[in-house]
C-alpha positions as CSV (number, residue, x, y, z in Angstrom):
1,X,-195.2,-25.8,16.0
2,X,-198.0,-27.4,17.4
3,X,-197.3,-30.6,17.8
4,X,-194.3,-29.2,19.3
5,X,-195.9,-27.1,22.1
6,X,-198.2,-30.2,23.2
7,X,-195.6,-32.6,24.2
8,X,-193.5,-30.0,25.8
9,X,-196.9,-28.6,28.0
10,X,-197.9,-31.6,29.1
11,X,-194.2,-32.4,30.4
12,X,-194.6,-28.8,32.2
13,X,-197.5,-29.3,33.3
14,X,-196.5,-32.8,34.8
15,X,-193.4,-31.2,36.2
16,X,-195.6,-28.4,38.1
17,X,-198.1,-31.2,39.4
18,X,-194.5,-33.3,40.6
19,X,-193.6,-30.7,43.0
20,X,-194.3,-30.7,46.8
21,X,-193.2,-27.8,48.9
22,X,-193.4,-29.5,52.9
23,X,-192.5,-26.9,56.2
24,X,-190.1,-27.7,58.6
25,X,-193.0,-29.4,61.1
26,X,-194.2,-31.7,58.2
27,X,-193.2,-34.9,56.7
28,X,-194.6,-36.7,53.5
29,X,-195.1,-40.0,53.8
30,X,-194.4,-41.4,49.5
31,X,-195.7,-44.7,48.6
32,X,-194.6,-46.3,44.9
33,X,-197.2,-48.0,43.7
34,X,-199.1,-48.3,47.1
35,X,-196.3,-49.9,48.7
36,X,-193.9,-47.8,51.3
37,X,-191.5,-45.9,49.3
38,X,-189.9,-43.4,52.0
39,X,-190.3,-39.9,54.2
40,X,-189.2,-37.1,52.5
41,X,-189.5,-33.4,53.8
42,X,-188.7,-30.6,55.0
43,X,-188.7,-28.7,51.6
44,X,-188.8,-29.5,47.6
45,X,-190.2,-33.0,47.3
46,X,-190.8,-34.4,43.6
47,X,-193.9,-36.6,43.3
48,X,-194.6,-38.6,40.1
49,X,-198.8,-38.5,39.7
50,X,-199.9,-41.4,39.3
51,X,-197.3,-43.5,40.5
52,X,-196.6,-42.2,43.7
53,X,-198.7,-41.0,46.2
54,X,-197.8,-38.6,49.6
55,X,-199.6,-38.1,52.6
56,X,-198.6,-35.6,54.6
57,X,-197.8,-35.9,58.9
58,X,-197.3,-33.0,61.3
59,X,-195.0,-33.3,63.4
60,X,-196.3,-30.6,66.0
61,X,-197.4,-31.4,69.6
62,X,-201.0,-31.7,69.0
63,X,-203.4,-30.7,72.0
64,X,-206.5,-33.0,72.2
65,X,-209.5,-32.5,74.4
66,X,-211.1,-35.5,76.4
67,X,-214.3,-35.3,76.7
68,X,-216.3,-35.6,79.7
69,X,-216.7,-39.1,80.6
70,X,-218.8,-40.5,83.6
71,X,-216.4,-42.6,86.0
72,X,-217.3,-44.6,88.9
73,X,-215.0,-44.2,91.3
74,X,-213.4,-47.1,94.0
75,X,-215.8,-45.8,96.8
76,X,-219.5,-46.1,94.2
77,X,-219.3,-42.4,93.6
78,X,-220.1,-41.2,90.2
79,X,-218.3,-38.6,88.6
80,X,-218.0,-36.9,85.2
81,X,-214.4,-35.8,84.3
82,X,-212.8,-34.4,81.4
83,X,-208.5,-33.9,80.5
84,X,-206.4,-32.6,78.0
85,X,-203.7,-34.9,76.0
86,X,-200.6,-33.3,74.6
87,X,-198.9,-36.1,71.7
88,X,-196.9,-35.9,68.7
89,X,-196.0,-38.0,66.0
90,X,-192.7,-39.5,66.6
91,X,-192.1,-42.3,63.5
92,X,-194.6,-40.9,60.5
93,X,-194.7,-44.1,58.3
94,X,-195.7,-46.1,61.5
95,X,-198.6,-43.2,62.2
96,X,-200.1,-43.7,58.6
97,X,-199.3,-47.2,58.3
98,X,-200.2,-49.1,61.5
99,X,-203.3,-47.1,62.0
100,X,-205.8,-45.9,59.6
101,X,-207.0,-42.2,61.9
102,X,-204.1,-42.4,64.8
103,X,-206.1,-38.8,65.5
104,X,-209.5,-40.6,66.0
105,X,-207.5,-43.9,67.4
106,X,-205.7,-41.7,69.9
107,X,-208.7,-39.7,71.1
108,X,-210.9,-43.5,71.5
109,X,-207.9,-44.7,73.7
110,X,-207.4,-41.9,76.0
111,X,-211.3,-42.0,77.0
112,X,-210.9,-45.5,77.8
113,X,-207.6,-45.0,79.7
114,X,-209.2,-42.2,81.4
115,X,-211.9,-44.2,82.7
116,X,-210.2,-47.2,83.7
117,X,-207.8,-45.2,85.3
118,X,-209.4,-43.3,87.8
119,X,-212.2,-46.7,88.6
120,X,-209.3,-47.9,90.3
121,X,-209.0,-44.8,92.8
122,X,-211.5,-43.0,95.6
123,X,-212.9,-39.9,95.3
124,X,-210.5,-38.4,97.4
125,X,-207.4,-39.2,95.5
126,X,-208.8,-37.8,92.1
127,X,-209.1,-34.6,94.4
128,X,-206.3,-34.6,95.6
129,X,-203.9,-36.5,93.8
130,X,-203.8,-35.5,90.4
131,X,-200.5,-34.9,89.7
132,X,-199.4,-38.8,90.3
133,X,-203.1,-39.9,87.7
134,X,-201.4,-37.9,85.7
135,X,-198.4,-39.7,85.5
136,X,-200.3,-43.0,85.5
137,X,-202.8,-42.4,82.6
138,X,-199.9,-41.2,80.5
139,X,-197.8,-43.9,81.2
140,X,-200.1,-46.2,80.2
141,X,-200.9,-44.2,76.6
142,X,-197.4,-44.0,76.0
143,X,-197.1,-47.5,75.8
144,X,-200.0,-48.5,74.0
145,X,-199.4,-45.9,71.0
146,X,-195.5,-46.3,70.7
147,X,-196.4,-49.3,67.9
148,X,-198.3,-46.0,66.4
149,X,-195.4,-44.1,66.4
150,X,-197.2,-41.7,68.8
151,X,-195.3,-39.9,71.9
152,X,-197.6,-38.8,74.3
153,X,-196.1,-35.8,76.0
154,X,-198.5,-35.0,78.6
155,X,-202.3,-35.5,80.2
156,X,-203.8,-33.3,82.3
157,X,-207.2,-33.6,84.2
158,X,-209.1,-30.5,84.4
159,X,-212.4,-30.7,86.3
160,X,-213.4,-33.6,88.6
161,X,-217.6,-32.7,88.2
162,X,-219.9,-33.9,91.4
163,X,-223.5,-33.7,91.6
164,X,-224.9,-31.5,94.2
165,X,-225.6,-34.1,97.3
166,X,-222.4,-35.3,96.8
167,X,-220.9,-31.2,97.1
168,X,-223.2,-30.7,100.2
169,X,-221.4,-34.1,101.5
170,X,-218.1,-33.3,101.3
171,X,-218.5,-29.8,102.6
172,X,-220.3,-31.3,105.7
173,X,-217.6,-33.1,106.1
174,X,-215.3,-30.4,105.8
175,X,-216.8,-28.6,108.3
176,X,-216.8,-31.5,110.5
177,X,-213.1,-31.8,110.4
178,X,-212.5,-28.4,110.9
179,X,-214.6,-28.7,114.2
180,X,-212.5,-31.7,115.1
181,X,-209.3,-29.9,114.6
182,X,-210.9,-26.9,116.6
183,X,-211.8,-28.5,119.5
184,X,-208.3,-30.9,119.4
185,X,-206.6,-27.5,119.5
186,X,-208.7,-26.6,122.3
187,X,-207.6,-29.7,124.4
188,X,-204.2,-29.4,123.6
189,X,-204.2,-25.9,124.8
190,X,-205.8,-27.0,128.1
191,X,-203.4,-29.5,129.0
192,X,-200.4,-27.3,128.4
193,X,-201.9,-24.5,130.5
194,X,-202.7,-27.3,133.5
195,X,-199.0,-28.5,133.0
196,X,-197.6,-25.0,133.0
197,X,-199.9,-24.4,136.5
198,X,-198.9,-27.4,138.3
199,X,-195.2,-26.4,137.6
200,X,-196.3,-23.0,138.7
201,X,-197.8,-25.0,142.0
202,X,-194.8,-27.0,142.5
203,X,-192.6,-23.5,142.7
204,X,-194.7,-22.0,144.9
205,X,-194.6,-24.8,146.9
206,X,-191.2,-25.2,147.1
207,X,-190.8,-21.4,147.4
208,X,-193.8,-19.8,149.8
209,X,-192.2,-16.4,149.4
210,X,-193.3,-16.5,145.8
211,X,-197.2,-16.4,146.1
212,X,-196.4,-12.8,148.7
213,X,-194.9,-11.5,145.8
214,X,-197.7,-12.5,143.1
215,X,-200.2,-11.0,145.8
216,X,-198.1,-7.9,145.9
217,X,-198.5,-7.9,142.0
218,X,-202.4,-8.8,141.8
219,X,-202.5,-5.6,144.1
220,X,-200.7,-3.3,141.6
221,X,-202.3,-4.3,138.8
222,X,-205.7,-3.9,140.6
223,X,-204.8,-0.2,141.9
224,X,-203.8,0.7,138.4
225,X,-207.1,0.1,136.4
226,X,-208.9,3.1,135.7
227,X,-212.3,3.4,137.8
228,X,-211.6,0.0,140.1
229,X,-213.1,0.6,143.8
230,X,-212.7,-3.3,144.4
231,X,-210.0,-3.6,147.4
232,X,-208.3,-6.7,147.7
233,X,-206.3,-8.2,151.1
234,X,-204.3,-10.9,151.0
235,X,-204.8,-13.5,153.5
236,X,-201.3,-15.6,154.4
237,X,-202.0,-19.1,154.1
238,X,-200.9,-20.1,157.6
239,X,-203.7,-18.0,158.7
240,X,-206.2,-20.4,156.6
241,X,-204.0,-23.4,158.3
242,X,-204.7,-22.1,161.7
243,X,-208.8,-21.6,161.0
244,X,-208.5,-25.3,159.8
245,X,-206.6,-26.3,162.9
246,X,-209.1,-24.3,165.3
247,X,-212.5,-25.2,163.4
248,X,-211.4,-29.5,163.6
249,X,-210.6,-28.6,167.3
């Protein structure tokens, strides 16, 4: 019974260490021999030990953090910015095959993109144009990890770091923009006001009996004020005409 029970444990025991259970996100990758067999997965996978050999690829979108790397930007200004890299694996043989860590490989490649990237732009477009460095630095890691079998879904910059005479800069700056807007503002609303009075001018002009009735107003609204004791008269203007006439006489 013995030498019974042996032969038909081992081939148990080889059966149990044969099966692979994979979930729906991951894929094994089986090589025969140490040559590319195929991808098997989701589910019950059967492995010969020994012969065959599975590594195992998930197929998630995997979030990788850049981290902070010192740029120097188009204008000589040194900054220190970090992202975030959404990617997923797209073809698993080529992400175990062509690369030995596409993890670490990915990672090393985004830094590097990162700062080439944004050398190439001024300070003020990293500020304020993030949306389309976006775009560009993913772009450009799409293409390089595609022979990786690597989709890069996404690549955000989070924080654009300055030192602090470079923050007292730009909000001098800032302030000095805000005075030039001010005092633009200011002019504008000068030269509407002069081109509304010398419409006014040319009305009353045209019109004498006008300026009697803005007298007449001036008047009324200087009765009505509470406490006034100024009294105003107003004097025609062919009366100043006629002092002009007599005092050149």
């Amino acid at each position: 019974m013995i030498a019974y029970l042996v032969p038909v444990a081992l081939v148990v025991g080889l059966l149990i260490m044969s099966i692979r259970i994979l979930p729906e996100y991951e894929r094994g990758v089986i090589f025969f021999l140490g040559r590319f067999q195929a991808v098997k997965g989701p589910g019950l996978i059967i492995v010969i030990p020994g012969i065959q050999q599975m590594v195992r690829v998930d197929l998630r979108i995997i979030t990788l953090d850049v981290p902070s790397q010192d740029v120097i930007s188009q204008d000589n200004v040194t900054v220190r910015v970090n992202a975030v890299l959404y990617f997923r694996v797209m073809d698993s043989a080529k992400a175990i095959i062509q690369v030995e860590d596409y993890y670490a490989a990915t990672s090393q490649l985004a830094q590097t993109t990162l700062r080439s990237v944004l050398g190439k732009h001024d300070l003020d477009e990293m500020l304020s144009e993030r949306d389309k460095l976006n775009a560009d630095i993913q772009e450009i890691l799409d293409a390089q990890t595609d022979a990786w079998g690597i989709k890069v879904t996404n690549v955000e910059i989070k924080h654009v770091d300055l030192n602090e005479s470079m923050i007292r800069a730009i909000a001098r700056q800032a302030e000095a923009e805000r005075e030039r807007r001010a005092k633009v503002i200011h002019a504008e609303g000068e030269l509407q006001a002069a081109e509304k009075l010398s419409e006014a001018a040319e009305i009353i002009a045209r019109h004498p009996a006008a300026l009697q009735l803005r007298y007449l107003q001036t008047m009324n609204d200087m009765s009505n004020k509470t406490g006034s004791s100024s009294i105003f008269f107003p004097l025609p203007m062919e009366l100043t005409e006629i002092f002009k006439a007599l005092s050149s006489k």
